[in-house]
Backbone atoms as SQL, in Angstrom:
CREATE TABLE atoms (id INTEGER PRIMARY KEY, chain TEXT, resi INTEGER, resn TEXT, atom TEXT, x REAL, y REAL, z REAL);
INSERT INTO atoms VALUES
  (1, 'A', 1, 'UNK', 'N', 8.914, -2.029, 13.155),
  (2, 'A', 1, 'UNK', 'CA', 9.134, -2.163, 11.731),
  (3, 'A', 1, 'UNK', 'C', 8.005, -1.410, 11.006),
  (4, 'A', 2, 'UNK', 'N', 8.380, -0.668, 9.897),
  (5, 'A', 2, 'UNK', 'CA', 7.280, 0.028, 9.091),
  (6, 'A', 2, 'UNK', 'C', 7.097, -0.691, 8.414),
  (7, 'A', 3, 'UNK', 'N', 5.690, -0.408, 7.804),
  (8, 'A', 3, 'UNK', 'CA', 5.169, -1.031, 6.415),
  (9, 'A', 3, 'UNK', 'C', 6.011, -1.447, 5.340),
  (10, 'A', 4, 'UNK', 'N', 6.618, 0.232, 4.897),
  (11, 'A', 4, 'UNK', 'CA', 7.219, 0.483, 4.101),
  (12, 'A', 4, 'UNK', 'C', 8.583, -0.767, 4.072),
  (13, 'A', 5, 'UNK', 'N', 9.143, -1.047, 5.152),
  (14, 'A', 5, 'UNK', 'CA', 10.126, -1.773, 5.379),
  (15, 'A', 5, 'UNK', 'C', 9.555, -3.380, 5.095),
  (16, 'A', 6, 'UNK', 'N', 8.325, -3.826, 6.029),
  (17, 'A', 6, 'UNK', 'CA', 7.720, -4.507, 5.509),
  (18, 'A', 6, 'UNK', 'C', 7.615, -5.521, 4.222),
  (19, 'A', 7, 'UNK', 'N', 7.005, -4.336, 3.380),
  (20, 'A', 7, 'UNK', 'CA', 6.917, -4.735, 2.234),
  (21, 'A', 7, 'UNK', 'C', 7.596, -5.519, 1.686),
  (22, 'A', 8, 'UNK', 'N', 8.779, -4.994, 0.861),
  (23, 'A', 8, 'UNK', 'CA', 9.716, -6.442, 0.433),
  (24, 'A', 8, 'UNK', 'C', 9.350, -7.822, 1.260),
  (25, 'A', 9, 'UNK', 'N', 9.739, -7.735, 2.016),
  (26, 'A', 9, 'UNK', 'CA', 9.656, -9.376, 3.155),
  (27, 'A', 9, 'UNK', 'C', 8.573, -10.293, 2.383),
  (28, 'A', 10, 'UNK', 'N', 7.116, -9.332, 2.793),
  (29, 'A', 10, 'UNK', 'CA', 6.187, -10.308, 2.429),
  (30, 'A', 10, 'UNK', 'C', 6.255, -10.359, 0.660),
  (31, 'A', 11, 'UNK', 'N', 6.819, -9.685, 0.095),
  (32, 'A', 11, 'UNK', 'CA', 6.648, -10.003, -1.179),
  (33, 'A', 11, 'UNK', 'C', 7.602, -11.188, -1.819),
  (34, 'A', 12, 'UNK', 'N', 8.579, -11.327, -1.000),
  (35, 'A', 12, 'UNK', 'CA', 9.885, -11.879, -1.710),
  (36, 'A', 12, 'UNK', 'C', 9.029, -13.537, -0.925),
  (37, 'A', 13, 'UNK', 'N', 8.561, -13.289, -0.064),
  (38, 'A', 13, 'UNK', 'CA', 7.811, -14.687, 0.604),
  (39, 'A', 13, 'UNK', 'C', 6.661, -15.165, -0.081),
  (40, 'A', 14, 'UNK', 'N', 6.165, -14.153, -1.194),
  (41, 'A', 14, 'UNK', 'CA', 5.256, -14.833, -1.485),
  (42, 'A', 14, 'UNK', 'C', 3.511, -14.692, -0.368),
  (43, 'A', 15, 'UNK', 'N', 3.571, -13.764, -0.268),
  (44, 'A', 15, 'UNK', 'CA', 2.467, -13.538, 0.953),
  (45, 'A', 15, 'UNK', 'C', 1.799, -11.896, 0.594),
  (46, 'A', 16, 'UNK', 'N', 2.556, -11.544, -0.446),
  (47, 'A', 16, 'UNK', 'CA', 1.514, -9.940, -1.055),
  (48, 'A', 16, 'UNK', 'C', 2.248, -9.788, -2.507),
  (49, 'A', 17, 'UNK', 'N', 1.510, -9.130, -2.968),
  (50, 'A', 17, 'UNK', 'CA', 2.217, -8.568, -4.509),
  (51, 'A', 17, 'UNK', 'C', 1.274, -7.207, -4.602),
  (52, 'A', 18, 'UNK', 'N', 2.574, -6.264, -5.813),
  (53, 'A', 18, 'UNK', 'CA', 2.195, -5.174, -5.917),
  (54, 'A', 18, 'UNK', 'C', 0.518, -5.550, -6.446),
  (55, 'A', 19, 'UNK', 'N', 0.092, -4.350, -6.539),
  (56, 'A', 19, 'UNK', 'CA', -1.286, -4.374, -6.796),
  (57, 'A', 19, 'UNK', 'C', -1.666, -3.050, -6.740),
  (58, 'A', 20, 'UNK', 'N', -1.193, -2.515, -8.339),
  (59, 'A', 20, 'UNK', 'CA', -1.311, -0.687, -9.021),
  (60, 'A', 20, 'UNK', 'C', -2.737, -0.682, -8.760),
  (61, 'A', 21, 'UNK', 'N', -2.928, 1.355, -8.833),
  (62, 'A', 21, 'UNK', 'CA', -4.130, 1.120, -8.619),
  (63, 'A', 21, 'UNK', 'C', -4.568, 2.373, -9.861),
  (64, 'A', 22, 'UNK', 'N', -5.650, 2.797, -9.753),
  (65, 'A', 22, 'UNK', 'CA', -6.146, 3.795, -11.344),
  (66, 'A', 22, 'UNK', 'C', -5.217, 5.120, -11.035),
  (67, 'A', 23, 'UNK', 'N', -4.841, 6.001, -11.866),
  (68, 'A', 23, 'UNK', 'CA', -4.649, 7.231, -11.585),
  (69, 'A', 23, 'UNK', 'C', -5.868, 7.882, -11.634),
  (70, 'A', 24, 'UNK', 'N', -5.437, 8.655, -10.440),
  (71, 'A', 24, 'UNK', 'CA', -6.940, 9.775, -10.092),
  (72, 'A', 24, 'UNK', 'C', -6.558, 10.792, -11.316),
  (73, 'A', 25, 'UNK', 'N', -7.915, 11.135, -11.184),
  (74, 'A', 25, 'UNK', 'CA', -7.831, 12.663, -12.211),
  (75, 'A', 25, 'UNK', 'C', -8.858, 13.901, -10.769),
  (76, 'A', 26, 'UNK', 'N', -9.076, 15.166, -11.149),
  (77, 'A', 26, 'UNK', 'CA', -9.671, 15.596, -10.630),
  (78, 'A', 26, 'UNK', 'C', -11.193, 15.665, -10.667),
  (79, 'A', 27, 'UNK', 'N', -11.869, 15.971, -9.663),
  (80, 'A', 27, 'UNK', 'CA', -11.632, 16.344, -8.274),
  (81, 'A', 27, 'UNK', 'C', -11.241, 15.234, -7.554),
  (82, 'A', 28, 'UNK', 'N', -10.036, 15.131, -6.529),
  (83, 'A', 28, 'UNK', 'CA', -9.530, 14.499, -6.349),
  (84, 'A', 28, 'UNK', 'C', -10.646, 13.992, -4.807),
  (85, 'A', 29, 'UNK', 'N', -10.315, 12.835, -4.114),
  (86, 'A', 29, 'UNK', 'CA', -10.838, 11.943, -2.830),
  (87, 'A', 29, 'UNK', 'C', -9.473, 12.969, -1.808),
  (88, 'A', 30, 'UNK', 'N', -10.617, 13.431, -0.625),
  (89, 'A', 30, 'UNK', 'CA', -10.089, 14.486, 0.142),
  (90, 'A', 30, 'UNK', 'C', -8.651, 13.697, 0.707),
  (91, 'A', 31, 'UNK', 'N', -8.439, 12.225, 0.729),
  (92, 'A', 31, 'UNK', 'CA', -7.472, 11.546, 1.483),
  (93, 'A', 31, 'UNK', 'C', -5.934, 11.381, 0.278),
  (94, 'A', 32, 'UNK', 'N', -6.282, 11.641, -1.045),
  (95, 'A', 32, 'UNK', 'CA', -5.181, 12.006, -2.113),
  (96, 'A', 32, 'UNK', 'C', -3.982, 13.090, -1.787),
  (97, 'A', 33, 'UNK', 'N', -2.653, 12.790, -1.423),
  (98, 'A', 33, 'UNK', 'CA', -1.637, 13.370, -1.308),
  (99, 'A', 33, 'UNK', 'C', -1.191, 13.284, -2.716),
  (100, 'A', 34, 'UNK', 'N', -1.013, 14.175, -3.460),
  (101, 'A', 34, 'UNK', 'CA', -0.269, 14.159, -4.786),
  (102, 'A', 34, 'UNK', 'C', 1.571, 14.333, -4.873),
  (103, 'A', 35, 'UNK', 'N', 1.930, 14.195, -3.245),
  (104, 'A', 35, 'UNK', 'CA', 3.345, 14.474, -2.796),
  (105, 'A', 35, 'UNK', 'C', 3.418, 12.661, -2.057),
  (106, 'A', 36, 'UNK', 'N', 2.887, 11.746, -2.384),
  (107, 'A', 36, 'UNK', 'CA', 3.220, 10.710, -1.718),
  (108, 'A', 36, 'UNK', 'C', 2.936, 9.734, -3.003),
  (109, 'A', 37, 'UNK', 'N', 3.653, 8.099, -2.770),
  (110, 'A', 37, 'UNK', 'CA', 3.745, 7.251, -3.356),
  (111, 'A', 37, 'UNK', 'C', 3.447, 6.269, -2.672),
  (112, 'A', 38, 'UNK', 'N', 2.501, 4.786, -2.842),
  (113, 'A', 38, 'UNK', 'CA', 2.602, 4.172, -1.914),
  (114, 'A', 38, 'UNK', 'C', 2.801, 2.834, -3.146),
  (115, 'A', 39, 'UNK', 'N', 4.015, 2.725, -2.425),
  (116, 'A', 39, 'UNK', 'CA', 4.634, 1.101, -2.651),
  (117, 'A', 39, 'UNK', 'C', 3.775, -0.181, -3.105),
  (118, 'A', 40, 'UNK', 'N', 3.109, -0.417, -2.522),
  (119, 'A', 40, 'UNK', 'CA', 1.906, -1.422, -2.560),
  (120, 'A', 40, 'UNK', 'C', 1.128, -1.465, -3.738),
  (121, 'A', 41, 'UNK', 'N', 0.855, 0.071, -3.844),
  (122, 'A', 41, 'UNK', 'CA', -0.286, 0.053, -5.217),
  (123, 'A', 41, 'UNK', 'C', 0.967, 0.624, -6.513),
  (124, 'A', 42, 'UNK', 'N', 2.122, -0.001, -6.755),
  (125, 'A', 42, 'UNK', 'CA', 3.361, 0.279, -7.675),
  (126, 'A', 42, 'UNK', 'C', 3.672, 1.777, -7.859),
  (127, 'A', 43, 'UNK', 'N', 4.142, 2.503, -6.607),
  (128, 'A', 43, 'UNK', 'CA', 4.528, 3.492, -6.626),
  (129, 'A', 43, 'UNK', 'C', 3.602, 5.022, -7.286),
  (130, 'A', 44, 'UNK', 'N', 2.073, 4.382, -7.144),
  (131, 'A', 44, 'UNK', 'CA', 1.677, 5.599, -7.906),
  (132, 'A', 44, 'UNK', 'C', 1.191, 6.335, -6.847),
  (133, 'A', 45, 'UNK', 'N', 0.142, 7.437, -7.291),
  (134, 'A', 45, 'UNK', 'CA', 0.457, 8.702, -6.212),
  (135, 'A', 45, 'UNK', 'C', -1.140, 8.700, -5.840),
  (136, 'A', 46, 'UNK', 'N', -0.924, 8.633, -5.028),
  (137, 'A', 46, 'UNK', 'CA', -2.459, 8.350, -4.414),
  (138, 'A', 46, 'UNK', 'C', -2.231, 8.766, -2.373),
  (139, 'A', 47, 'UNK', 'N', -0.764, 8.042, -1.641),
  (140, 'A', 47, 'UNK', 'CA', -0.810, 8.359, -0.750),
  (141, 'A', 47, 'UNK', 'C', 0.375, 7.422, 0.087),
  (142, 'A', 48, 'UNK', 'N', 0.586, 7.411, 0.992),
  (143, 'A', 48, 'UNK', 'CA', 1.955, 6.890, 1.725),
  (144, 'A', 48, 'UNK', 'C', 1.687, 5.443, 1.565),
  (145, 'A', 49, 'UNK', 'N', 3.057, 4.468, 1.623),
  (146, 'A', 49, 'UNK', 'CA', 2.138, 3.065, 2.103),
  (147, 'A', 49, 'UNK', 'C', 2.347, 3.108, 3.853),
  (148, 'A', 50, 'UNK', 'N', 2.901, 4.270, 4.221),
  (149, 'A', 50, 'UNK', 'CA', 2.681, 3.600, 5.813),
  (150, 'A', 50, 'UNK', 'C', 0.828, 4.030, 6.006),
  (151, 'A', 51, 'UNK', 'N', 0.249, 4.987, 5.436),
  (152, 'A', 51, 'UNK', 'CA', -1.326, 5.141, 5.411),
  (153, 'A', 51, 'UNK', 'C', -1.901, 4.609, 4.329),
  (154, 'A', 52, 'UNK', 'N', -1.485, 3.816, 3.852),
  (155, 'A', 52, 'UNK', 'CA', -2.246, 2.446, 2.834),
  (156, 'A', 52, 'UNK', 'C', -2.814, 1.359, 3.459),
  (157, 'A', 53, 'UNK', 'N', -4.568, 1.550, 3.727),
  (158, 'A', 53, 'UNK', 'CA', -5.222, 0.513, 4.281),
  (159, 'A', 53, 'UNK', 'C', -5.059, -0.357, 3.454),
  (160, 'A', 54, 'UNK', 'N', -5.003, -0.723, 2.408),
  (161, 'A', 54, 'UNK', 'CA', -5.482, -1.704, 1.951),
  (162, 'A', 54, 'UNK', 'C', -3.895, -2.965, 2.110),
  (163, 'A', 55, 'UNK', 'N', -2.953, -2.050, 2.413),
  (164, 'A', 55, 'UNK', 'CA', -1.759, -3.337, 2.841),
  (165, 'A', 55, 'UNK', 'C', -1.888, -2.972, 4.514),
  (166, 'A', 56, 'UNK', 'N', -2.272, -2.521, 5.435),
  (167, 'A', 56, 'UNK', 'CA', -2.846, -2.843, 6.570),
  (168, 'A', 56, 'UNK', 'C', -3.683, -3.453, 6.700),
  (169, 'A', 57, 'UNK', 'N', -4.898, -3.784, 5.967),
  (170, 'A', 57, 'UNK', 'CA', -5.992, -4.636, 6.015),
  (171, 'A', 57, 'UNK', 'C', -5.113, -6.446, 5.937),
  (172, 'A', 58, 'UNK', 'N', -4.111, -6.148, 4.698),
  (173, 'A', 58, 'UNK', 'CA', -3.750, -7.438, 4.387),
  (174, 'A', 58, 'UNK', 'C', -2.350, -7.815, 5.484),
  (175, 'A', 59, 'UNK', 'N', -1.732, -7.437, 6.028),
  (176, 'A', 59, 'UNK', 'CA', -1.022, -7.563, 7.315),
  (177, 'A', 59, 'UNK', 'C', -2.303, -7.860, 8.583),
  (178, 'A', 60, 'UNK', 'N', -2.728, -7.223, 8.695),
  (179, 'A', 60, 'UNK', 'CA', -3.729, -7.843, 9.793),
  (180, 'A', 60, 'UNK', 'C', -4.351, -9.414, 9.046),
  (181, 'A', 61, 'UNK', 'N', -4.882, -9.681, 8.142),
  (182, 'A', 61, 'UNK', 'CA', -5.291, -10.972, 7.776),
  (183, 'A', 61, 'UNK', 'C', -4.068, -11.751, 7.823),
  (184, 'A', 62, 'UNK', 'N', -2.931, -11.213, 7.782),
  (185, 'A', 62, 'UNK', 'CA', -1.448, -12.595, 7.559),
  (186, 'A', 62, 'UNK', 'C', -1.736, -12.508, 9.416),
  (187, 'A', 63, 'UNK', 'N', -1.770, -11.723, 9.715),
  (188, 'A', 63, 'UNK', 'CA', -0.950, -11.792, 11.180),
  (189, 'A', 63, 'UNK', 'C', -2.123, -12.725, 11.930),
  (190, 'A', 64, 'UNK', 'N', -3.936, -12.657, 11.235),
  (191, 'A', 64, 'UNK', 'CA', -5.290, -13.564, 12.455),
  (192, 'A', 64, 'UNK', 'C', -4.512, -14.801, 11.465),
  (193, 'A', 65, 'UNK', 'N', -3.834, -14.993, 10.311),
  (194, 'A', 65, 'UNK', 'CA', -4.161, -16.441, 10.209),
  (195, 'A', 65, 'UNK', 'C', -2.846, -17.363, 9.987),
  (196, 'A', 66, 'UNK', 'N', -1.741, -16.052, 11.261),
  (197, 'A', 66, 'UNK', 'CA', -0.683, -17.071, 11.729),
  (198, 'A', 66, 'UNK', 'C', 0.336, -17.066, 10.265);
C-alpha cells in the first residue's frame, strides 16, 4: 500500500489531518520538486507524499504505538 493510498484511511479514522505547509519562494531547498504535490501538506508543491517525511515519520509513530 502507498502512502498516497494511505492517506485517506488514516484521516477518515481520525489518526492524521492535512497539515499545509508555507509556499516556498526562491532560492528554493535542493529537495523542492515544483512538478509534485504532496497530499499531506494540502496539495501544495513542495514534493511527492510518497517522499513526504513528515507523514512517514507519523506512520512509523501510529505503527511503534500499535
Amino acid at each position: 500500500m502507498t502512502y498516497e493510498d494511505l492517506l485517506p484511511s488514516l484521516i477518515a479514522n481520525q489518526m492524521a489531518v492535512i497539515s499545509p505547509r508555507n509556499i516556498y519562494q526562491p532560492p528554493f531547498p535542493k529537495w523542492y520538486n515544483p512538478d509534485a504535490t504532496c497530499a499531506y501538506h494540502g496539495k501544495t508543491l513542495c514534493h511527492s507524499t510518497e517522499q513526504c517525511l513528515a507523514l512517514k515519520h507519523k506512520v512509523h509513530h501510529l505503527i511503534e504505538a500499535g
